[in-house]
C-alpha positions as CSV (number, residue, x, y, z in Angstrom):
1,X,0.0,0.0,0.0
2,X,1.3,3.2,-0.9
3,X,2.2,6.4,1.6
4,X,0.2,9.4,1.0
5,X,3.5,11.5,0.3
6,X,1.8,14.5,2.4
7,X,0.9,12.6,5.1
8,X,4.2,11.3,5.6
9,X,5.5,15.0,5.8
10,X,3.1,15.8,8.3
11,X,4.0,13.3,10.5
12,X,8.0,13.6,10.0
13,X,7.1,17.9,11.1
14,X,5.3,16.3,14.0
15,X,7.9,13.9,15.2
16,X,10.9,16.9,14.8
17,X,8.4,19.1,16.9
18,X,7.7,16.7,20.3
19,X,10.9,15.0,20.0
20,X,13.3,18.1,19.2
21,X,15.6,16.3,17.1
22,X,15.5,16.8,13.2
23,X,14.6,13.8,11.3
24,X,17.2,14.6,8.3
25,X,20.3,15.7,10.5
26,X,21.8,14.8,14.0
27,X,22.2,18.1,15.2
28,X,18.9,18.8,17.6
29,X,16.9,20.9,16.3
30,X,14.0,23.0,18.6
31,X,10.9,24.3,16.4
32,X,8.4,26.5,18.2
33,X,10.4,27.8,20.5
34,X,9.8,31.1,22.8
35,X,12.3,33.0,24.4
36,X,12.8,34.9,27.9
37,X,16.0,36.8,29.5
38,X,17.1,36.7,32.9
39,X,19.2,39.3,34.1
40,X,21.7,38.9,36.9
41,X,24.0,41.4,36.2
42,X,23.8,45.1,37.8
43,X,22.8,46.4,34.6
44,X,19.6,46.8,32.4
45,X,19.7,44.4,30.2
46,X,18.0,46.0,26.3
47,X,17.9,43.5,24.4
48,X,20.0,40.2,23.2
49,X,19.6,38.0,20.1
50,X,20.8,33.8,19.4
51,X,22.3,32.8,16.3
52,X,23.0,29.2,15.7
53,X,26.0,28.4,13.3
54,X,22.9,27.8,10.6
55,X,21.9,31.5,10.7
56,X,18.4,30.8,13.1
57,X,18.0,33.4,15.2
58,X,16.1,34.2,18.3
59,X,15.6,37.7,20.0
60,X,14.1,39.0,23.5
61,X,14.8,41.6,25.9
62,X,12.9,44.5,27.2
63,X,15.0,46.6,29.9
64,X,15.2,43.6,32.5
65,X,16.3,46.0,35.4
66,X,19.0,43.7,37.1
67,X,17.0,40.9,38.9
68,X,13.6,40.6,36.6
69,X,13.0,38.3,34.6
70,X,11.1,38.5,30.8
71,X,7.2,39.0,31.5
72,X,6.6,38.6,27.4
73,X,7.2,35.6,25.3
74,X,7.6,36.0,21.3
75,X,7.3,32.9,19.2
76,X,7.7,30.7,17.2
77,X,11.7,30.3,16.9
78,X,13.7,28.0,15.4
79,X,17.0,27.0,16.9
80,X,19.0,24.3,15.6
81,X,22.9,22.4,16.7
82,X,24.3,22.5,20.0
83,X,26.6,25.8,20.1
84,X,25.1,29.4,19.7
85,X,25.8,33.5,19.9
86,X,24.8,35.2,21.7
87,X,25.1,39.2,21.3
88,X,23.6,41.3,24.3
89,X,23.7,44.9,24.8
90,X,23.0,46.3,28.4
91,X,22.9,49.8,29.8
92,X,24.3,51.4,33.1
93,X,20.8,52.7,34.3
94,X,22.3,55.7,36.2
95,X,24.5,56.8,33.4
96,X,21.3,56.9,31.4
97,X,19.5,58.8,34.0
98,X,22.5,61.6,33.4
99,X,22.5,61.0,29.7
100,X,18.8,62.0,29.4
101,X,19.4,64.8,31.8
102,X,22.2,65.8,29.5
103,X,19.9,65.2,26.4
104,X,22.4,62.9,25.3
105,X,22.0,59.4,23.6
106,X,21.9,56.3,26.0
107,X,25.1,54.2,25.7
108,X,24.7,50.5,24.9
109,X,27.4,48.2,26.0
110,X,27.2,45.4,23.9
111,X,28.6,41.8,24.9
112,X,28.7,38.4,22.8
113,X,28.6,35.4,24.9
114,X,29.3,31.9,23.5
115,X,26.9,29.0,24.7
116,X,27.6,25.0,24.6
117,X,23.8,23.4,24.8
118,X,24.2,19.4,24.8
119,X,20.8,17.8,22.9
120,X,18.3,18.3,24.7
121,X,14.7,16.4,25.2
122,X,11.7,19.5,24.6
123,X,7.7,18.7,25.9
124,X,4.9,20.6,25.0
125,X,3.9,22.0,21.4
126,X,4.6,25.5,20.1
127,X,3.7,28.0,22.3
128,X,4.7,25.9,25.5
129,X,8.6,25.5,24.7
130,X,10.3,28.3,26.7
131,X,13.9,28.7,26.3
132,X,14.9,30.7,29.2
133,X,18.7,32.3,29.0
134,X,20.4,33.2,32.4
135,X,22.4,36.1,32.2
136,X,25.3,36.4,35.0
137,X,27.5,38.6,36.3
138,X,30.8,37.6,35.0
139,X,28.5,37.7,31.4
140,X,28.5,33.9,31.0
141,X,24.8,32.5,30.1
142,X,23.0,29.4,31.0
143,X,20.2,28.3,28.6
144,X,17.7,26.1,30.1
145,X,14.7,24.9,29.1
146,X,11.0,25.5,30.8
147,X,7.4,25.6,31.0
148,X,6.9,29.0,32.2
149,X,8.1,32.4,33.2
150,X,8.5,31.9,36.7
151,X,12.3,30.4,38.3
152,X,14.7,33.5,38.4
153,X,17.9,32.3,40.5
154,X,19.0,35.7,42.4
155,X,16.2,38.0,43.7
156,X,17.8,41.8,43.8
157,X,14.7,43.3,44.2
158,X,13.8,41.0,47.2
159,X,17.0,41.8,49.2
160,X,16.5,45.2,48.6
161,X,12.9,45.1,49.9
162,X,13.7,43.3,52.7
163,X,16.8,45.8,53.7
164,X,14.7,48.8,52.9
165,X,11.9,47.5,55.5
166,X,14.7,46.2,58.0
167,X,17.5,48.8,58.0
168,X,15.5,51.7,56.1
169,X,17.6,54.9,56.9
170,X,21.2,52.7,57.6
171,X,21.6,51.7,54.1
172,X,19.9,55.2,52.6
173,X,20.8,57.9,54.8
174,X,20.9,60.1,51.9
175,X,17.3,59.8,51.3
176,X,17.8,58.6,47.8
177,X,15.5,57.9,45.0
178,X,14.2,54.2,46.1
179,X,15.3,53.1,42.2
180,X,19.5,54.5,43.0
181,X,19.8,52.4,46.1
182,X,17.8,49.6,44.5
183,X,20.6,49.3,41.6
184,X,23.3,50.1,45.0
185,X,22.1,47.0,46.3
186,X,21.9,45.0,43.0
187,X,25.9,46.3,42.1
188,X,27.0,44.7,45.7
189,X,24.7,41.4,45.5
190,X,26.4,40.9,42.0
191,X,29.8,41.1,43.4
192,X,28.7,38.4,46.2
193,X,28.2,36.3,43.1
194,X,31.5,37.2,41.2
195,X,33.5,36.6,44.8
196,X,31.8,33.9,46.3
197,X,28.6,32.8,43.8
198,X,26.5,33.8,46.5
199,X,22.7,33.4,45.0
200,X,20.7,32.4,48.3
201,X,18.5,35.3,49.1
202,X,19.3,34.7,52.7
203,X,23.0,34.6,52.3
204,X,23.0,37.9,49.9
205,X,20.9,39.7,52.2
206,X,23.6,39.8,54.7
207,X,26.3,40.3,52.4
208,X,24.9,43.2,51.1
209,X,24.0,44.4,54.4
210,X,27.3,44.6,56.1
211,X,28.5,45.8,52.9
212,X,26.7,48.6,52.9
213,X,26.1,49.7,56.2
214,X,28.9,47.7,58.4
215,X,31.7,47.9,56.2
216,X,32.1,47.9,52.3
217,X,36.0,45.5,53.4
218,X,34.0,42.9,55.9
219,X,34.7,40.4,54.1
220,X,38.5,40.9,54.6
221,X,38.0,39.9,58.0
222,X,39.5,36.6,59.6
223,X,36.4,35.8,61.2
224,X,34.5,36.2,57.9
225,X,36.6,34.4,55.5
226,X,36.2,31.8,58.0
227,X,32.9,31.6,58.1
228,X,33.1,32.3,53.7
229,X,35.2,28.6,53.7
230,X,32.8,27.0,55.8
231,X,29.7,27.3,54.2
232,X,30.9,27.7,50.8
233,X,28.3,25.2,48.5
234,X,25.6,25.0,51.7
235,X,22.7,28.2,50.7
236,X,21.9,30.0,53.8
237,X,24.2,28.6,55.8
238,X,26.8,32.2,54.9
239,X,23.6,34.6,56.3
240,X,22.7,32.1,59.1
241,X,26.3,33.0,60.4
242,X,26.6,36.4,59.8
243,X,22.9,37.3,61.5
244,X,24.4,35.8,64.8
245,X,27.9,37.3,64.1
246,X,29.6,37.7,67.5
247,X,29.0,41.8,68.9
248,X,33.5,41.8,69.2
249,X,33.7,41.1,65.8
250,X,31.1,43.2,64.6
251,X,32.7,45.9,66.7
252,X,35.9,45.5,64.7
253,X,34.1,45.9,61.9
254,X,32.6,49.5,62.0
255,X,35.6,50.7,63.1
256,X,37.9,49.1,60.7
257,X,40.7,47.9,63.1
258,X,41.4,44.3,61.9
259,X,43.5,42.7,59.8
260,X,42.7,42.9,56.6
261,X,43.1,39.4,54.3
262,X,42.5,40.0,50.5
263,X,39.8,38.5,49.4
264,X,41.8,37.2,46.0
265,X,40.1,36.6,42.5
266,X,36.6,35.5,41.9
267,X,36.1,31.7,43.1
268,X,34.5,28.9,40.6
């Protein structure tokens, strides 16, 4: 009995959709496909485009403020191998601020990020296929696969809320625009990442905290790096510490008379 020829075509189309994998190549290949940014760094992130070595490409942005995540999905892309582009262009928001003020042009810095994606399994039809990119502060970027728009891994605007109702006027004696010390706080949780990849809201809280209002060095403390080693891979475990930090050593702190360790390069 013969194949309808159509038929056949429409069910090869199906199979490349649900199973991600393209019937006539072994490089994957992921139809339908939308796509949403999540920014780590202490930037705003514009706007960011994927090429794949095929010439697909997939775009997305929407000044993420540092912390947010992509509340609007565009689809249907079509992404195809294991190895991609990425070019990004972010903005310093408070530069922009003066920029404007200054009737000037907002400056883009623009960054191009090589991803390794190993073939991956995809669920759902088009529509339902979410490729989320994770954009961190040392400007690597995870891709990862989802289901929907929830998941962000650091929450700078949490930390920030949570200082602003703990500490208020200790880490904005200034009295500030709410938005400056919002990107202050974002700028110091990012370093917590870059030193010690820091992403537990708990643990960043406290970072931040003492950084801003203790000591901007705290973490050149003995006591500190201590406590840095010991819970280094165990989330929480950093801010559990620091909350119930000994009142001596705090002491030592706010006045600055210790001795000071450096901190060294970022850690992997």
């Amino acid at each position: 009995m013969k194949t309808d020829k159509h038929a056949l075509c429409l069910i090869l189309l199906s199979l490349t959709l649900i199973g991600g994998c393209d019937a006539f190549s072994s490089e994957p290949t992921y139809g339908g496909l939308s796509v949403e940014g999540f920014n780590y760094t202490p930037y705003n992130l514009d706007r960011f485009v994927i090429t794949d070595k095929y010439g697909n490409r997939a775009g997305g942005g929407g000044d993420l403020m540092p912390g947010s995540g992509e509340g609007r999905l565009s689809c249907c892309y079509k992404l195809k191998g294991t190895d991609f582009t990425v070019d990004w262009y972010v903005y310093d928001a408070d530069l922009a601020i003066k920029a404007i003020h200054a009737q000037q042009p907002i400056q883009d810095i623009h960054k191009i990020t090589r991803v390794h994606l190993p073939p991956t399994k995809v669920a759902g039809g088009a529509g339902e296929r979410i490729l989320g990119l994770h954009f961190y502060p040392d400007d690597h970027i995870e891709f990862e696969f989802r289901r929907d728009l929830s998941g962000t891994r650091i929450e700078y605007d949490e930390i920030w809320g949570w200082l602003d109702r703990t500490y208020g006027k200790q880490i904005n004696p200034k009295g500030l625009d709410d938005a400056v010390v919002f990107r202050q706080t974002a700028r110091i949780a990012a370093g917590g990442w870059m030193k010690y990849r820091l992403t537990d809201k708990r643990d960043l809280r406290w970072y931040v905290y003492y950084a801003m209002v203790v000591n901007s060095r705290f973490d050149e403390h003995p006591a500190v790096q201590k406590i840095l080693a010991e819970t280094k891979d165990k989330p929480g475990a950093f801010g559990a510490a620091m909350e119930k930090l000994p009142a001596a050593i705090v002491t030592e702190l706010k006045s600055d008379k210790f001795e000071h360790v450096p901190t060294g390069a970022k850690h992997g």
